[in-house]
Backbone bond lengths (Angstrom), bond angles and torsions (degrees), N, CA, C in turn:
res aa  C-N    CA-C-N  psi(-1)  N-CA   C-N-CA  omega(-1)  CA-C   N-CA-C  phi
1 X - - - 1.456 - - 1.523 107.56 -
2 X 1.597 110.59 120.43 1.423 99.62 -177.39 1.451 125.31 -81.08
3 X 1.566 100.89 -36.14 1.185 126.34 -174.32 1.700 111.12 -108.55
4 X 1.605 91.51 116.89 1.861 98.17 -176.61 1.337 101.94 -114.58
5 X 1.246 127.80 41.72 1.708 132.65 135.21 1.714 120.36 -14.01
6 X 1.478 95.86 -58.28 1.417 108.77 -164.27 1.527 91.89 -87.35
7 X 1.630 152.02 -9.62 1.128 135.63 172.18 1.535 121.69 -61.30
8 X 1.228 134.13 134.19 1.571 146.88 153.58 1.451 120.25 -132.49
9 X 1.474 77.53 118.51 1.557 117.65 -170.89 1.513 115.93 -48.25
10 X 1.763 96.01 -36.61 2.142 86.21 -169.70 1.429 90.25 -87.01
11 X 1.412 125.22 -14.12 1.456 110.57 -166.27 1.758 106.28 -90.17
12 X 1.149 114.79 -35.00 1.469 122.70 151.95 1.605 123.11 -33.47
13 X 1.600 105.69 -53.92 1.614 113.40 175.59 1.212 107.83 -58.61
14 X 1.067 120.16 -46.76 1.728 141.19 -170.81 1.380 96.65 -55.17
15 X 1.297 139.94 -75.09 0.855 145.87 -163.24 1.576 108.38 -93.54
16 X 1.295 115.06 39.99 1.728 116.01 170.60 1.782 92.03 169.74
17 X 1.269 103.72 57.01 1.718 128.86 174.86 1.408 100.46 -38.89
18 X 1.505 116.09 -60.77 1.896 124.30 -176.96 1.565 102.31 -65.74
19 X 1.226 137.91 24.60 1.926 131.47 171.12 1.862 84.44 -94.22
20 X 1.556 111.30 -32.54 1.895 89.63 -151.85 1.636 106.68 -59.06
21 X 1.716 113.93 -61.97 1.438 102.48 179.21 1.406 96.97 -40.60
22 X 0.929 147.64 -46.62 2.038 116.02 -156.39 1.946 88.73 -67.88
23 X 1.314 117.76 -53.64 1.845 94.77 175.02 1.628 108.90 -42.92
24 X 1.700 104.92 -76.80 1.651 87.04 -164.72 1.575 114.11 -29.08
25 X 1.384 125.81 -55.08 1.462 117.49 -150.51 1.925 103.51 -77.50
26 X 1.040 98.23 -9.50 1.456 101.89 171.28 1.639 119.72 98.70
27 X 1.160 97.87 -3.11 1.744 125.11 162.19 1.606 103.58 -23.35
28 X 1.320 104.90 -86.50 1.623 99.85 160.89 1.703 109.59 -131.66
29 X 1.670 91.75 169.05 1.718 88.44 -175.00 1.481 119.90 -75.02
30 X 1.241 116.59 3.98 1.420 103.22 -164.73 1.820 109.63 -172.80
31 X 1.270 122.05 157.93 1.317 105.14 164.77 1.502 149.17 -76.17
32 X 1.663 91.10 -14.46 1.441 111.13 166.24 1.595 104.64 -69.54
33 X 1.503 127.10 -32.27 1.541 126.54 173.55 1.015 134.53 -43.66
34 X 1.617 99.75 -49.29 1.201 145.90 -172.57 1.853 104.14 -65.70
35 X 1.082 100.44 -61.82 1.338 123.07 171.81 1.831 116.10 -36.55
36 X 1.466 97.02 -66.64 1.199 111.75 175.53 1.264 125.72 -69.41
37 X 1.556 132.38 -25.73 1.222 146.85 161.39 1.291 106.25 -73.09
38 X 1.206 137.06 -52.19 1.408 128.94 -147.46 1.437 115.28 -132.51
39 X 1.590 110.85 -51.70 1.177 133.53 177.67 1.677 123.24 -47.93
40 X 1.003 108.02 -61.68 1.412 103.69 168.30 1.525 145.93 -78.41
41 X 1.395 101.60 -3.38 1.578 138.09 153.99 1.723 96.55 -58.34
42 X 1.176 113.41 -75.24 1.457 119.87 -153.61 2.135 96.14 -78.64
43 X 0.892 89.51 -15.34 1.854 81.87 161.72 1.487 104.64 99.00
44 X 1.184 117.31 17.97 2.028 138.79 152.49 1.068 110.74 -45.27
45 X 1.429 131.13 62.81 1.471 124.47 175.33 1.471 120.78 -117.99
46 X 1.332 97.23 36.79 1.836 114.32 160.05 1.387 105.15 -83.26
47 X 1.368 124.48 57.37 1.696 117.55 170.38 1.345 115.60 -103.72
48 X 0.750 111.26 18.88 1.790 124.39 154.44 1.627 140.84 -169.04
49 X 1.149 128.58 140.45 1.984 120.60 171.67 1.303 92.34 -62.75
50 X 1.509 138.82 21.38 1.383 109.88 179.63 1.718 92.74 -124.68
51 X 1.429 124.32 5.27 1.275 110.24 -170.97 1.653 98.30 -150.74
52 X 1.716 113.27 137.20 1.221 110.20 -163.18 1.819 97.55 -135.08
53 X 1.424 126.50 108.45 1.105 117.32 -161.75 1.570 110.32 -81.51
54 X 1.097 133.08 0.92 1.815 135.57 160.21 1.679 108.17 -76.45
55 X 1.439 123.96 -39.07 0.557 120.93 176.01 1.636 142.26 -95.53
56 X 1.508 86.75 -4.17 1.995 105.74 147.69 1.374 95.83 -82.92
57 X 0.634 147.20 -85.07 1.867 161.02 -137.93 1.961 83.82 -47.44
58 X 1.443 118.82 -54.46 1.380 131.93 -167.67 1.705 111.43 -47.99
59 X 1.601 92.17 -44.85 1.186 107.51 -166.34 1.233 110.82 -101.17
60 X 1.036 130.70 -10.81 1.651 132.57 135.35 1.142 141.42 -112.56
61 X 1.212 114.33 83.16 1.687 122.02 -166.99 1.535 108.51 -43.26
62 X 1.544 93.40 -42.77 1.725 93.64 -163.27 1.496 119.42 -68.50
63 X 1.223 102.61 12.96 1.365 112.30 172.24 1.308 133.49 -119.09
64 X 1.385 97.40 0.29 1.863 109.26 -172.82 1.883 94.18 -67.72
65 X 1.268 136.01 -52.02 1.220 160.03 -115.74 1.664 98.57 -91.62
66 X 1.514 89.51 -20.68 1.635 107.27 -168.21 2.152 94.32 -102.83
67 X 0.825 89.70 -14.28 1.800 84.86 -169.08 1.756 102.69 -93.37
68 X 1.101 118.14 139.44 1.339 122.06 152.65 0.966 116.45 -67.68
69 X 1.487 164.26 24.71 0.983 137.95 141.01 1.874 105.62 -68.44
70 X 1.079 102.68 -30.98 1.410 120.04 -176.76 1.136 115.97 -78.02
71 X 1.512 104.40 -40.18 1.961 97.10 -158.35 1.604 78.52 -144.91
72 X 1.492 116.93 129.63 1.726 113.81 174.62 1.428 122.82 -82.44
73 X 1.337 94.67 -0.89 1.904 91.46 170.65 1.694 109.31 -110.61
74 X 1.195 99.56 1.04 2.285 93.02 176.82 0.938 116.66 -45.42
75 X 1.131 137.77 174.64 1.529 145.73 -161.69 1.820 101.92 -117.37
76 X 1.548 114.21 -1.74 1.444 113.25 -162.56 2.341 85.45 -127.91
77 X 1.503 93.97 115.06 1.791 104.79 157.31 1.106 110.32 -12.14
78 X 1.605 100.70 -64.34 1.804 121.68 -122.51 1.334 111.67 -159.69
79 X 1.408 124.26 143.10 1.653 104.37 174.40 1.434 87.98 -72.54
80 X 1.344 164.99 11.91 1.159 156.74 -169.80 1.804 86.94 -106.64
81 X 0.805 130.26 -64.86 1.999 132.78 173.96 1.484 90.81 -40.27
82 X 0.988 145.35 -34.32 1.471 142.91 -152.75 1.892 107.81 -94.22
83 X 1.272 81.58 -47.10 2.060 106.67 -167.24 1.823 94.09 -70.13
């Protein structure tokens, strides 16, 4: 995902409560960091109430095929890498 426009941070924390100790301890600075380093690799794509990745994936089949969560060799993370 190149563009993290659509990322929010408290709603991110919210929905991945165990990222804050890695901020406090200084692990990374932030959850958008976090996100981008780690998070969206491992398939963390609660980065917003405005974007729901079952329900892109739902609403476009023709795109699940392309995502790793789906298929482990796609060229797309996440339907969120995709969106």
């Amino acid at each position: 995902m190149a563009n993290y426009a659509i990322f929010d941070e408290k709603y991110y924390l919210s929905q991945y409560p165990w990222i804050q100790p890695a901020i406090e301890a200084g692990i990374v600075k932030s959850g958008l960091e976090h996100f981008q380093k780690f998070g969206e690799a491992a398939g963390l794509t609660k980065v917003s109430r405005y974007f729901d990745e079952a329900t892109y994936l739902a609403a476009n089949p023709d795109i699940a095929p392309f995502v790793r969560t789906v298929n482990p060799n796609a060229p797309f993370a996440t339907g969120l890498d995709h969106f």
